[in-house]
FIKOLZA-1660 file (N, C-alpha, C; in steps of 0.1 Angstrom, whole numbers, plus 5000, padded with zeros to 4 digits):
% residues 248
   i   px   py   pz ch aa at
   1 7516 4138 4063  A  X  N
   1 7520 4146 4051  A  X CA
   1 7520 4161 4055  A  X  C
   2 7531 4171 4048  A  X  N
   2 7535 4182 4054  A  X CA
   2 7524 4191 4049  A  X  C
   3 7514 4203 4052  A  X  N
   3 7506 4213 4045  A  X CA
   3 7512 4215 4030  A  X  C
   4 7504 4217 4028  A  X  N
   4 7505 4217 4009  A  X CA
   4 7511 4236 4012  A  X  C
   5 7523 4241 4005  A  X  N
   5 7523 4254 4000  A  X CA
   5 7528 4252 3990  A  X  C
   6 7525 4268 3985  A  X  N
   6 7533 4269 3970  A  X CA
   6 7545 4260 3970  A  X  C
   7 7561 4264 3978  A  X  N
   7 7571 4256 3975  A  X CA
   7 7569 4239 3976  A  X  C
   8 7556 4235 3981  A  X  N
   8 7558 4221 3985  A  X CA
   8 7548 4214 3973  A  X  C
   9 7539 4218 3968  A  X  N
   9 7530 4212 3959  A  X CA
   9 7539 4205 3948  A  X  C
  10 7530 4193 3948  A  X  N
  10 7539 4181 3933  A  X CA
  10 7531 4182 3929  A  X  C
  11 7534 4179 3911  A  X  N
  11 7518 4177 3905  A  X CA
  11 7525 4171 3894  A  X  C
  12 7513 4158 3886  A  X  N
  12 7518 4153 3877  A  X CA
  12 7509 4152 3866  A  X  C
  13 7513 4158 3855  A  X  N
  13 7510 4159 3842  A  X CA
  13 7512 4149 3831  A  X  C
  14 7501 4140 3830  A  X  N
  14 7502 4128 3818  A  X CA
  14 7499 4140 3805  A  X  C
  15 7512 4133 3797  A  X  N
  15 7514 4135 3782  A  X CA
  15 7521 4150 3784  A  X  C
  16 7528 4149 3787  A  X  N
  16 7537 4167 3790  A  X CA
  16 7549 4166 3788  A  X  C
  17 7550 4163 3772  A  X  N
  17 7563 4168 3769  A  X CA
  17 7558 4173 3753  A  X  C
  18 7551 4178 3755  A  X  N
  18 7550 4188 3738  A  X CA
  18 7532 4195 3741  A  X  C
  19 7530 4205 3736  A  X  N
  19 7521 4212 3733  A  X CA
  19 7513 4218 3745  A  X  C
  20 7499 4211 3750  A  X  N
  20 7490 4220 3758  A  X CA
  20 7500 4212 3770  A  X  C
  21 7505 4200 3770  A  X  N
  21 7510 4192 3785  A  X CA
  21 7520 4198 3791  A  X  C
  22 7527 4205 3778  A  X  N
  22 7540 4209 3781  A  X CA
  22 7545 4225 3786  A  X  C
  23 7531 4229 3779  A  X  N
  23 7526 4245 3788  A  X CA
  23 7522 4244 3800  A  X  C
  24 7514 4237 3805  A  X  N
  24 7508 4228 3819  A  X CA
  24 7523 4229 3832  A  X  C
  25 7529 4218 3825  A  X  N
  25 7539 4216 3836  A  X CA
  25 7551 4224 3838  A  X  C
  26 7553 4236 3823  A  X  N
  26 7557 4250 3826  A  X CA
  26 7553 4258 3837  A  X  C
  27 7538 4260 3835  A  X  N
  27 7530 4270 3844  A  X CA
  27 7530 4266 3858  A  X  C
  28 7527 4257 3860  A  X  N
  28 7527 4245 3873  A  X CA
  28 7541 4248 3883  A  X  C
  29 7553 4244 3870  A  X  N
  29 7568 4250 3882  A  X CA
  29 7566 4262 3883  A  X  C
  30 7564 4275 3875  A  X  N
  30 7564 4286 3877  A  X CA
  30 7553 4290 3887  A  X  C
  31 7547 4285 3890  A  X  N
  31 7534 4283 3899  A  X CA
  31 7540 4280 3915  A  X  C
  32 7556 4270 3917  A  X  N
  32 7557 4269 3925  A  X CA
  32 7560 4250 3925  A  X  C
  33 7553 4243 3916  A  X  N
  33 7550 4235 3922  A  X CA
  33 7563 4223 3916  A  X  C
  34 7566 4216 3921  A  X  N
  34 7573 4204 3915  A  X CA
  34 7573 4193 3911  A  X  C
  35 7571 4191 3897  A  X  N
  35 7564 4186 3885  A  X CA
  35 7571 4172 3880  A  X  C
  36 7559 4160 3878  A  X  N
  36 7566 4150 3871  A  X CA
  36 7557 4147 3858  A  X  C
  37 7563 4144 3847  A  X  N
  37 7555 4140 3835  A  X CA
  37 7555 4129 3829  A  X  C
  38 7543 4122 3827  A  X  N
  38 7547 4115 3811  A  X CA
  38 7549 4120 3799  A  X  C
  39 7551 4106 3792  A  X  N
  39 7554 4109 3779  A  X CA
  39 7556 4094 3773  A  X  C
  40 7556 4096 3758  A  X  N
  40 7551 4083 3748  A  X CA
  40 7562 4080 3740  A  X  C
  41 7568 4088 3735  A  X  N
  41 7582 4081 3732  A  X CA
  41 7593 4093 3724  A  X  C
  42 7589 4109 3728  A  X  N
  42 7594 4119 3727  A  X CA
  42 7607 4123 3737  A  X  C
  43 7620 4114 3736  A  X  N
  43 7631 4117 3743  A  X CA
  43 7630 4132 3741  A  X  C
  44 7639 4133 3734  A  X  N
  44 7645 4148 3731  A  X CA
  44 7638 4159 3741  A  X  C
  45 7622 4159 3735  A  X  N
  45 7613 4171 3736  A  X CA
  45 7612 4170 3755  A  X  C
  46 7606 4155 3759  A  X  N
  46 7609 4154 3774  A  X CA
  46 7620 4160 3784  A  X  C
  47 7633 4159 3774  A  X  N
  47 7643 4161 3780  A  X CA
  47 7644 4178 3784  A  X  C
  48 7634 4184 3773  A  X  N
  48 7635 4196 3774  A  X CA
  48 7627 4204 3783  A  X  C
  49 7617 4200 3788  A  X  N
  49 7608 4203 3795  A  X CA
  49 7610 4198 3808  A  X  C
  50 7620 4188 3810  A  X  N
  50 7629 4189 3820  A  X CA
  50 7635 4200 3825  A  X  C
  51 7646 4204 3814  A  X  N
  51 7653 4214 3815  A  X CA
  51 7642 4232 3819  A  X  C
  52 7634 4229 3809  A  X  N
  52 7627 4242 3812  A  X CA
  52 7622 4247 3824  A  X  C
  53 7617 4236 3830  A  X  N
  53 7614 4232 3841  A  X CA
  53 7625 4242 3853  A  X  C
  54 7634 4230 3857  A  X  N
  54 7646 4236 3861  A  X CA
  54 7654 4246 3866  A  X  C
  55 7647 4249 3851  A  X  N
  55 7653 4265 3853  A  X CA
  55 7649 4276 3855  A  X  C
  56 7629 4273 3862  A  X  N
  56 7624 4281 3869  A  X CA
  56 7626 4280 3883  A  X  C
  57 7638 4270 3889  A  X  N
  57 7640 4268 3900  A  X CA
  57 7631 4254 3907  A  X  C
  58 7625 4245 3899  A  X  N
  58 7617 4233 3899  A  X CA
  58 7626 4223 3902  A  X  C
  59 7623 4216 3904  A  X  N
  59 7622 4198 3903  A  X CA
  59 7616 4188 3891  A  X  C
  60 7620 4185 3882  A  X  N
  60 7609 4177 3871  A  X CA
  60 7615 4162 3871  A  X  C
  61 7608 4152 3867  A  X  N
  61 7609 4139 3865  A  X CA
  61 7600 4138 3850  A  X  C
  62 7607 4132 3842  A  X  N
  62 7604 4127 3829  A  X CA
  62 7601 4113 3829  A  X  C
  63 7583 4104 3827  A  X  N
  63 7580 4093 3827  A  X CA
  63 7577 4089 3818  A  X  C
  64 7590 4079 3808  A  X  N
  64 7580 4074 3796  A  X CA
  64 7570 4063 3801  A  X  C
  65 7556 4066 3796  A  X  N
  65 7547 4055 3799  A  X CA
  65 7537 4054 3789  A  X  C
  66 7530 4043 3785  A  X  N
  66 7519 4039 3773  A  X CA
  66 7509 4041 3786  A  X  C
  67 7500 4049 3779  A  X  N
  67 7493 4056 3784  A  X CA
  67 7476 4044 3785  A  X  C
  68 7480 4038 3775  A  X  N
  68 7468 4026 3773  A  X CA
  68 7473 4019 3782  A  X  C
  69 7483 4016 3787  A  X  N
  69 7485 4003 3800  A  X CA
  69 7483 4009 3809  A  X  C
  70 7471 3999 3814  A  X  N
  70 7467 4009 3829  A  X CA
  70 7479 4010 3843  A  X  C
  71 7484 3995 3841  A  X  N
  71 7498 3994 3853  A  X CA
  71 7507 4005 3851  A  X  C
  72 7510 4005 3836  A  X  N
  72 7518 4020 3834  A  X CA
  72 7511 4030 3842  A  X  C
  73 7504 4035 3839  A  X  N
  73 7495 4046 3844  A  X CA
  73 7497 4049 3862  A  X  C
  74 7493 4036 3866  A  X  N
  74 7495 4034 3880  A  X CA
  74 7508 4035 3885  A  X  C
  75 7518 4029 3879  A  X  N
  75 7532 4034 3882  A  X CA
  75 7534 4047 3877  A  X  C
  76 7529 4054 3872  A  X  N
  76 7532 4070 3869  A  X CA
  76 7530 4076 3885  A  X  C
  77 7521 4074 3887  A  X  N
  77 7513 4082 3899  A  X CA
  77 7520 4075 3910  A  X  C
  78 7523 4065 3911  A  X  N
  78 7532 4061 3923  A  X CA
  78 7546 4064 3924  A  X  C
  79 7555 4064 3911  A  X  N
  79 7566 4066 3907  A  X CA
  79 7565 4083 3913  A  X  C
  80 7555 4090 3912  A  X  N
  80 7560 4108 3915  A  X CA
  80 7554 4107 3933  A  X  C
  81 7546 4097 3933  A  X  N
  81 7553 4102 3949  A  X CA
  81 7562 4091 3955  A  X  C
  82 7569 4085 3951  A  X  N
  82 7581 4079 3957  A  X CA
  82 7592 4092 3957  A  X  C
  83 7594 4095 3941  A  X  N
  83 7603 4104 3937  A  X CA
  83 7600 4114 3950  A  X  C
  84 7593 4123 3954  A  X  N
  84 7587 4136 3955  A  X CA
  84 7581 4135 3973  A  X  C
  85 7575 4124 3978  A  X  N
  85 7572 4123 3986  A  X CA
  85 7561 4126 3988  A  X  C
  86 7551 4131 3981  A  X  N
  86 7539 4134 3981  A  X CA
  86 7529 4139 3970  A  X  C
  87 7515 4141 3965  A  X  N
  87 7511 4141 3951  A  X CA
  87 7499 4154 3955  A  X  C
  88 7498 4164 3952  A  X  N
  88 7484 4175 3956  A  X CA
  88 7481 4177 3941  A  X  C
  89 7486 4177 3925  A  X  N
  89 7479 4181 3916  A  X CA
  89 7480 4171 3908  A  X  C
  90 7469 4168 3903  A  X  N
  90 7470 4155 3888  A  X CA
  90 7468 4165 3876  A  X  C
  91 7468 4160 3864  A  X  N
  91 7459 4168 3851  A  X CA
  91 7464 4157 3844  A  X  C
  92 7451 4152 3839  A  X  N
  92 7452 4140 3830  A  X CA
  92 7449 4151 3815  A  X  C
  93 7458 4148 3807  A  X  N
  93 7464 4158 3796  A  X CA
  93 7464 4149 3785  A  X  C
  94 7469 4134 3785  A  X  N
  94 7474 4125 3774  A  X CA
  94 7461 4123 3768  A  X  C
  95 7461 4118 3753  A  X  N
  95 7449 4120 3747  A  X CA
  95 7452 4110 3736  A  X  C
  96 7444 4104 3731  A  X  N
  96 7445 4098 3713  A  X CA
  96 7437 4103 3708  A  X  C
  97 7443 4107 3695  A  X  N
  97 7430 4115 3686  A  X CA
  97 7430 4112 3675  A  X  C
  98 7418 4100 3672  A  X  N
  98 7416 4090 3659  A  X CA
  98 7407 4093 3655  A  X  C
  99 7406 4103 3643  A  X  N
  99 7392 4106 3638  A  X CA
  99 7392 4098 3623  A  X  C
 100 7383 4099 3617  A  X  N
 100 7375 4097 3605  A  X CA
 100 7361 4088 3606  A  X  C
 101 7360 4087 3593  A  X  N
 101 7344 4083 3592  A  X CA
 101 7341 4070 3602  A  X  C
 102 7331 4067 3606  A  X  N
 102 7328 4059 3625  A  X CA
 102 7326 4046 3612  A  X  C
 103 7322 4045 3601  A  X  N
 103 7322 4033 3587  A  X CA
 103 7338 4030 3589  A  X  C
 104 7349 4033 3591  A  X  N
 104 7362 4030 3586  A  X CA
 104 7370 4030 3605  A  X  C
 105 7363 4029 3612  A  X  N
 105 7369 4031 3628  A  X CA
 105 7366 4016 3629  A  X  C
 106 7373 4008 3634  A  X  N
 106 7371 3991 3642  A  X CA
 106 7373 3992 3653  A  X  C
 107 7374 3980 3660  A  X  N
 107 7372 3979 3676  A  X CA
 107 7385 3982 3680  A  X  C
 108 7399 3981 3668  A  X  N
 108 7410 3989 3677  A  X CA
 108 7418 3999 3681  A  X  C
 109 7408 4007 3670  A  X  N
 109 7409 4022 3670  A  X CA
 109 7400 4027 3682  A  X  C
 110 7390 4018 3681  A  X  N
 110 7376 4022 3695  A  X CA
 110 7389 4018 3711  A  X  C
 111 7394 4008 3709  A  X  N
 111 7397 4002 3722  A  X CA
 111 7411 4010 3727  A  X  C
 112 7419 4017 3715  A  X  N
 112 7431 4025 3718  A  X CA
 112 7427 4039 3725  A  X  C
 113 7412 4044 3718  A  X  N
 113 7406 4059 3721  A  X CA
 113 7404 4059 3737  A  X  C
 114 7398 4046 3737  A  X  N
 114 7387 4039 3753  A  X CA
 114 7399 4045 3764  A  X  C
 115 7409 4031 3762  A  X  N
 115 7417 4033 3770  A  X CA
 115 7426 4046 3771  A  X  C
 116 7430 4048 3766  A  X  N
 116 7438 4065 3768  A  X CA
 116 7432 4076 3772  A  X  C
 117 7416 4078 3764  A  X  N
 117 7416 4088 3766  A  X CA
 117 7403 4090 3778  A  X  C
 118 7396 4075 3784  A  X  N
 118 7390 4071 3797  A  X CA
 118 7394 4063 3801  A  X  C
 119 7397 4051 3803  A  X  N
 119 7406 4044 3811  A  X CA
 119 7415 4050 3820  A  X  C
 120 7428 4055 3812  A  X  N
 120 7433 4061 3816  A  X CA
 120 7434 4076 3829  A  X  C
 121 7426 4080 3823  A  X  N
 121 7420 4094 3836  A  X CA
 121 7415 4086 3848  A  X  C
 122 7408 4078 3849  A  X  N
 122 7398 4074 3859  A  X CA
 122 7408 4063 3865  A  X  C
 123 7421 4055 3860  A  X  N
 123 7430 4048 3864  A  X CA
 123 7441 4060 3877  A  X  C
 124 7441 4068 3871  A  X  N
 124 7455 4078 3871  A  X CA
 124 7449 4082 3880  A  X  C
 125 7431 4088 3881  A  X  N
 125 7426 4101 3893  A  X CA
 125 7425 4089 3905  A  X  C
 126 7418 4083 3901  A  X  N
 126 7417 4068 3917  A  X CA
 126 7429 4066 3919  A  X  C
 127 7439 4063 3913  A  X  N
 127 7454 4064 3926  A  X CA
 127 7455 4072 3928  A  X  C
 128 7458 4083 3925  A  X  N
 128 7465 4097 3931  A  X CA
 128 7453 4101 3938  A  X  C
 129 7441 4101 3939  A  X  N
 129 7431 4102 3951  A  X CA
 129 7436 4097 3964  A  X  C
 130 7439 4086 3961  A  X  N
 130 7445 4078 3974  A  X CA
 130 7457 4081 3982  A  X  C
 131 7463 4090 3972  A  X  N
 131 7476 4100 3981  A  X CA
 131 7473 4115 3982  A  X  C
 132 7461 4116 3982  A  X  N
 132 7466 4133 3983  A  X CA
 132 7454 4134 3993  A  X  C
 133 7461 4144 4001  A  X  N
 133 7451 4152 4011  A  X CA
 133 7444 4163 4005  A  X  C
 134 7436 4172 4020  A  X  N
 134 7428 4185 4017  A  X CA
 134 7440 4194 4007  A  X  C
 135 7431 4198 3998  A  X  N
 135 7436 4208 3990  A  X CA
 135 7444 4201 3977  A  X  C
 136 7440 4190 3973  A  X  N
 136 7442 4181 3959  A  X CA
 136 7435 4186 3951  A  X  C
 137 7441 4185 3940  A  X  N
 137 7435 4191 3925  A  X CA
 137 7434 4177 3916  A  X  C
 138 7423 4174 3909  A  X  N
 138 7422 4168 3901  A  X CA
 138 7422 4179 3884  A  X  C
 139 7427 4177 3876  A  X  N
 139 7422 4181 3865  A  X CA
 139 7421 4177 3852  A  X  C
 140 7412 4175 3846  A  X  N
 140 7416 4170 3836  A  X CA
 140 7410 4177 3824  A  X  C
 141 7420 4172 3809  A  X  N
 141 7416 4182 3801  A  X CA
 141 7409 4175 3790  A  X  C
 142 7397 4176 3779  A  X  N
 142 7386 4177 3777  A  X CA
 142 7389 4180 3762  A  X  C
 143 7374 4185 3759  A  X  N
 143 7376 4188 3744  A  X CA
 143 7365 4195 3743  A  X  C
 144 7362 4209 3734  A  X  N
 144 7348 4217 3735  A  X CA
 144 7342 4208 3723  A  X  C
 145 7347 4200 3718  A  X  N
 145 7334 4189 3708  A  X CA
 145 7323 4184 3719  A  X  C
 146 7325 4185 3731  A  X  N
 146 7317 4177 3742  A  X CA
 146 7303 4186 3739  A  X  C
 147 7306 4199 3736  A  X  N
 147 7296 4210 3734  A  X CA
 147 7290 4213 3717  A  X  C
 148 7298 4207 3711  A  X  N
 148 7299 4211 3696  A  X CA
 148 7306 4203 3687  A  X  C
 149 7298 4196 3674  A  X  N
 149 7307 4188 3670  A  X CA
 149 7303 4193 3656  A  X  C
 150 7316 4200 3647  A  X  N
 150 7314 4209 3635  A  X CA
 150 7314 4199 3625  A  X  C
 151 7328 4195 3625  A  X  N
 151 7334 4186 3618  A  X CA
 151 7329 4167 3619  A  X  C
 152 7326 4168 3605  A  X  N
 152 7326 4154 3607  A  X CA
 152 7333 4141 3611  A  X  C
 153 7337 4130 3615  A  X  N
 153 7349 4120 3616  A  X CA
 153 7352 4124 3629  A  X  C
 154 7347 4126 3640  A  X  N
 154 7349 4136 3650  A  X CA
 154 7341 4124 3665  A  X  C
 155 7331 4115 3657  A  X  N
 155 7324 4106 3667  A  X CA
 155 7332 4098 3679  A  X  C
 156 7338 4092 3671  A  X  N
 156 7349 4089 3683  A  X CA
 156 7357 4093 3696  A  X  C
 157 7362 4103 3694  A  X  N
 157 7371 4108 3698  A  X CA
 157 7359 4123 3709  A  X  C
 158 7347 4123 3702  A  X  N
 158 7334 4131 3711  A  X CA
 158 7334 4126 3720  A  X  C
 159 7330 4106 3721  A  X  N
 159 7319 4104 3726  A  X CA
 159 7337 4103 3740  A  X  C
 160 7347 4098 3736  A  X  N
 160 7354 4095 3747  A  X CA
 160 7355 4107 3756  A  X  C
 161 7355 4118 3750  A  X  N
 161 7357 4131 3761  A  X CA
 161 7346 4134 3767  A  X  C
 162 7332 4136 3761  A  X  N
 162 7324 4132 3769  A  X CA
 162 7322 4126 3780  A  X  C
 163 7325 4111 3778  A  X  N
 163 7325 4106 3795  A  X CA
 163 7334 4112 3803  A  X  C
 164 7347 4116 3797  A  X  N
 164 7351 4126 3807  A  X CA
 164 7341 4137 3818  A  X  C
 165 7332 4142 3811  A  X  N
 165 7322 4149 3820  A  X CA
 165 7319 4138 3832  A  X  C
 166 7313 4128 3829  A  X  N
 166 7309 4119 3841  A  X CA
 166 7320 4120 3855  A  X  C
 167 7329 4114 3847  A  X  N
 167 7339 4113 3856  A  X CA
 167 7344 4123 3866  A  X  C
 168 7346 4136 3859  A  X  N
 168 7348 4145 3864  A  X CA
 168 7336 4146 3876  A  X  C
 169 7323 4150 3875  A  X  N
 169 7315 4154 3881  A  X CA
 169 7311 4140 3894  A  X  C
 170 7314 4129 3888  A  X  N
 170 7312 4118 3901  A  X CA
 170 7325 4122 3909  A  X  C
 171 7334 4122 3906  A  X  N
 171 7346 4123 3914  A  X CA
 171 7346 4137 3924  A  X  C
 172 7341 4147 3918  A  X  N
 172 7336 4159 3924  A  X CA
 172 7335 4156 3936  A  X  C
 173 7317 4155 3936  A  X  N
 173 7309 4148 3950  A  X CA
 173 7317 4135 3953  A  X  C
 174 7323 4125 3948  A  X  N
 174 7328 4118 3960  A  X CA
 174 7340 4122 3965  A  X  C
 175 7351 4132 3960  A  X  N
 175 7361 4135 3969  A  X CA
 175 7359 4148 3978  A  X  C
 176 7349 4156 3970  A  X  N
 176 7346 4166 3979  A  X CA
 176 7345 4170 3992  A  X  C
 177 7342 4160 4003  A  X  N
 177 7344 4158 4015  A  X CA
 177 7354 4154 4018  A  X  C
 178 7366 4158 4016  A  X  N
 178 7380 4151 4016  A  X CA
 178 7388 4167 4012  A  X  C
 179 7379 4176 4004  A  X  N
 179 7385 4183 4003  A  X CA
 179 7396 4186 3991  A  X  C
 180 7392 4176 3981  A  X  N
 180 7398 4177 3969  A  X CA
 180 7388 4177 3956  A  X  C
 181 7395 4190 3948  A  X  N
 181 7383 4194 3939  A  X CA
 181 7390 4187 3928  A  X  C
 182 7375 4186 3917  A  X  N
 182 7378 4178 3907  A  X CA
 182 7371 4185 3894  A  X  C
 183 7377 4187 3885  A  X  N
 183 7372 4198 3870  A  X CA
 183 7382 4194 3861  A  X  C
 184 7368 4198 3846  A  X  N
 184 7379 4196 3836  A  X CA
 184 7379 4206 3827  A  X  C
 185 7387 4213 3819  A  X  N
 185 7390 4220 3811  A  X CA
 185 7389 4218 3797  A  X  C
 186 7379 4220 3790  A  X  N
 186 7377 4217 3774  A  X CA
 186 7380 4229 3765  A  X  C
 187 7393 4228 3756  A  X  N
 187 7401 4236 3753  A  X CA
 187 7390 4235 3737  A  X  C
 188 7395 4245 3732  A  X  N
 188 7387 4250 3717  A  X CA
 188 7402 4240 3706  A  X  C
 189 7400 4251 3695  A  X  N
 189 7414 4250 3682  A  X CA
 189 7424 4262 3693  A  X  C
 190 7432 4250 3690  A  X  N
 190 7444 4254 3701  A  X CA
 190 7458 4253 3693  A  X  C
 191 7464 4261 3693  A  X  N
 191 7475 4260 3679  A  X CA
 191 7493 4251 3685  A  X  C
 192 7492 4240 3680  A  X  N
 192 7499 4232 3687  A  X CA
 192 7507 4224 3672  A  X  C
 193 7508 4210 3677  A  X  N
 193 7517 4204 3665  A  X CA
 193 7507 4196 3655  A  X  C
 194 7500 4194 3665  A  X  N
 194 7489 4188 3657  A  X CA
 194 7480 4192 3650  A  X  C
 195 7476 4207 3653  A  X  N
 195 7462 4216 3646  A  X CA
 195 7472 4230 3650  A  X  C
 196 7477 4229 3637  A  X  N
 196 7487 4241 3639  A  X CA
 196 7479 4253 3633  A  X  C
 197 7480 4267 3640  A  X  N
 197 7471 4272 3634  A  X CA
 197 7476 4283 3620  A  X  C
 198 7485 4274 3615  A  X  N
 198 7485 4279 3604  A  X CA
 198 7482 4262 3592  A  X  C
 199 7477 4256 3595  A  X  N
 199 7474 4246 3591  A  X CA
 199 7464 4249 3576  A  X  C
 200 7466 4239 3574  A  X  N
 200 7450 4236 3557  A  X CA
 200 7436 4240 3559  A  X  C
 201 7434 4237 3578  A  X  N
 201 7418 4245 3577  A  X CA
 201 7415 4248 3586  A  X  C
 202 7428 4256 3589  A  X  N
 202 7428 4271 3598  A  X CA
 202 7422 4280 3597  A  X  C
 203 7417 4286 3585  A  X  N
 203 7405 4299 3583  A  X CA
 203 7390 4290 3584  A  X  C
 204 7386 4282 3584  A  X  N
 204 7376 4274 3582  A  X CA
 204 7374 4272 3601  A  X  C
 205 7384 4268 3608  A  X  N
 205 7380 4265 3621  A  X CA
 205 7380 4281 3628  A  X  C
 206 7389 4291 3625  A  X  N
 206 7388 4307 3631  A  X CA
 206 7376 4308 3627  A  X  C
 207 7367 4306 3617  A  X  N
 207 7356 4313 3614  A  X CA
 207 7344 4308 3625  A  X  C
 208 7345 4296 3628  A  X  N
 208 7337 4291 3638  A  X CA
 208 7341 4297 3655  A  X  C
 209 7349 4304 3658  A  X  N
 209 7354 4311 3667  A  X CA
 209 7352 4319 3670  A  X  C
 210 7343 4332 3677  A  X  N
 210 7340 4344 3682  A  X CA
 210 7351 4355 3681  A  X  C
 211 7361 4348 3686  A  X  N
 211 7377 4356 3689  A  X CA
 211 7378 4361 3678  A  X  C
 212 7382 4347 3665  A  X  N
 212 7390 4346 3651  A  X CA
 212 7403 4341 3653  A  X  C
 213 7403 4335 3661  A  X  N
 213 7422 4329 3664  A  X CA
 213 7419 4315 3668  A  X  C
 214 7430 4311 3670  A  X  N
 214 7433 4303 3680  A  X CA
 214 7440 4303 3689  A  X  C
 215 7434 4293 3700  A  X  N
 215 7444 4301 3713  A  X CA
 215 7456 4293 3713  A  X  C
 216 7463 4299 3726  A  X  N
 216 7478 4290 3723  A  X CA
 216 7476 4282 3742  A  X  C
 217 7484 4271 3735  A  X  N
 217 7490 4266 3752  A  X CA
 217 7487 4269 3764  A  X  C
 218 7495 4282 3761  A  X  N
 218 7497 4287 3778  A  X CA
 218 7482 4297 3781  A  X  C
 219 7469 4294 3775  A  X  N
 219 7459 4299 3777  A  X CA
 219 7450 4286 3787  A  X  C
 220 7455 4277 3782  A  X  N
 220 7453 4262 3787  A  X CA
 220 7460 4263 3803  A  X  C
 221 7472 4263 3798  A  X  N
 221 7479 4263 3809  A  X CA
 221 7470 4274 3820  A  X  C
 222 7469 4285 3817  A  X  N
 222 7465 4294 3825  A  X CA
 222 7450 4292 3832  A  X  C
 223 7443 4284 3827  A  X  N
 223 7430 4277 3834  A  X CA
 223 7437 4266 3843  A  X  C
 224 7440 4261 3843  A  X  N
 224 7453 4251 3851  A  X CA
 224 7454 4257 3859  A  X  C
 225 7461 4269 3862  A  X  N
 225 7470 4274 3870  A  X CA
 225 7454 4277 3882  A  X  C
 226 7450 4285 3877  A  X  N
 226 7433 4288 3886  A  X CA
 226 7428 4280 3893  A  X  C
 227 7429 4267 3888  A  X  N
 227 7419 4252 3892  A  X CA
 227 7431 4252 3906  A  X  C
 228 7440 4248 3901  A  X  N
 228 7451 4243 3907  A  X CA
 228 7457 4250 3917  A  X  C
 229 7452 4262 3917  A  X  N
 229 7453 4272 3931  A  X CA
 229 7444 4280 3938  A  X  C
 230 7449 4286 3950  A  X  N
 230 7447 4291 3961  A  X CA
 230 7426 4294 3955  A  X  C
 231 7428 4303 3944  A  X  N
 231 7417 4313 3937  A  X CA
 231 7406 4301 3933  A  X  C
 232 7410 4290 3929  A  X  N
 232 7399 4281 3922  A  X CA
 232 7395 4266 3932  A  X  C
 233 7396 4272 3947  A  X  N
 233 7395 4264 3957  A  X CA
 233 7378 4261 3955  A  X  C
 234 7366 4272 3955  A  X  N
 234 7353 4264 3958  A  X CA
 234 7351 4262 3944  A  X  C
 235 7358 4261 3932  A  X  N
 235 7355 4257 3922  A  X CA
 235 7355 4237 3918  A  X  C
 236 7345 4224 3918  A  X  N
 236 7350 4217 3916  A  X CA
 236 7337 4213 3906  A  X  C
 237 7336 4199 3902  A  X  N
 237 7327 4191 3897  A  X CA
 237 7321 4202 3882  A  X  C
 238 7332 4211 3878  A  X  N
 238 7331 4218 3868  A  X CA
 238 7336 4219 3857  A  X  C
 239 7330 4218 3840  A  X  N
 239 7336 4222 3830  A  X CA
 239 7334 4232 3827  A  X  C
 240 7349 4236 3824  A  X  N
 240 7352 4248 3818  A  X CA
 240 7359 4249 3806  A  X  C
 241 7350 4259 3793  A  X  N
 241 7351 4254 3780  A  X CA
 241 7366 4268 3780  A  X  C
 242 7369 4269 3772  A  X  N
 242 7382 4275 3769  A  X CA
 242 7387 4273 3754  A  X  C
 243 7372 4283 3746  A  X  N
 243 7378 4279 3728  A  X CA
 243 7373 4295 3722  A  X  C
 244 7374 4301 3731  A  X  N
 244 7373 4315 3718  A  X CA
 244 7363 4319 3717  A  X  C
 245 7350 4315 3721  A  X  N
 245 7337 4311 3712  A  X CA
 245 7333 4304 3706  A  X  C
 246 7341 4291 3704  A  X  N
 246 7336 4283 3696  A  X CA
 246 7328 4272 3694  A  X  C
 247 7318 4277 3712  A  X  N
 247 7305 4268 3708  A  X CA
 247 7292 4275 3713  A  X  C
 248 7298 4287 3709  A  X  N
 248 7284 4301 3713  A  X CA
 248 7276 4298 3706  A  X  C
% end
């Protein structure tokens, strides 16, 4: 495998075709690097983030894949280095976000959270481990509930990003001698399609925020870009919260 530089780095972004995923694999080509994504069943928006892509002078590939099938998952990460020839950045980004009361959650709302939003990561980071040399980025992204949980209906969807911590931090020390760092990014109220920040309890979540905002995307994206470069090399086996204040 050829030295990793700016023009040569691939990196693949599960769930990146709308919001924090889709700022990610923006910043990533503009970064240099040549980008494959998934996605769940968002043609259009995929197509565009293709294009966006593109026409920073990139490379993109658009992967629909169900994120709960682990084979899917595994063909993601193989499919981008067939495509690409090689894999240096992951960021597990795809997420299910099933809240309400943990009385009205059953075992298949628990088993859809399980698999997507751990399964998944720890499927996707162990293959693409297996292809990337010194100077691989693991990243994955998180939730600052792991720190703070305001809102009620929220247990589920806590306890799964939480183990994200584990993961992250075992994978640290075991790839660390290899030379590939492993961190996750736990984003705050982030104004996207789903928690838009002009939404019904928008002033209620700014108020829990130091800032008083919400952040946007490419603030996400821009912890990415750090991990995932030159500058955030002895940085690994680390969370890094990224909400405003909002769990001072």
């Amino acid at each position: 495998m050829e030295p990793m530089t700016n023009n040569t780095r691939v990196a693949l972004v599960t769930g990146g075709s709308r919001g924090i995923g889709a700022a990610i694999a923006l910043r990533l080509a503009e970064d240099g690097a040549n980008v494959a994504f998934t996605y769940h069943s968002r043609d259009r928006e995929a197509a565009e983030v293709v294009e966006r892509v593109e026409a920073v002078g990139r490379r993109a590939i658009a992967l629909r894949v169900d994120s709960a099938d682990p084979v899917a998952v595994t063909g993601a990460v193989e499919r981008t280095v067939t495509e690409f020839g090689r894999l240096d950045i992951l960021v597990n980004n795809a997420a299910a976000f099933l809240i309400g009361p943990v009385t009205d959650l059953g075992t298949a709302e628990f088993d859809q959270t399980v698999a997507v939003n751990v399964r998944a990561p720890f499927v996707a980071s162990k293959t693409a481990a297996a292809h990337m040399s010194e100077g691989g980025r693991i990243i994955t992204i998180g939730s600052n509930v792991v720190d703070r949980v305001v809102f009620p209906g929220f247990t589920l969807y806590a306890m799964s990003k939480t183990a994200l911590v584990g993961l992250t931090k075992g994978l640290g020390r075991e790839l660390g001698p290899r030379g590939i760092t492993v961190n996750q990014i736990d984003p705050g109220p982030i104004d996207t399609e789903l928690n838009p920040a002009d939404g019904p309890n928008a002033d209620a979540v700014n108020g829990f925020t130091a800032l008083g905002r919400y952040g946007q995307p490419a603030e996400i994206a821009a912890a990415v870009s750090y991990l995932a470069g030159d500058d955030g090399a002895y940085v690994t086996g680390s969370v890094i919260t990224v909400d405003g204040g909002f769990t001072i």
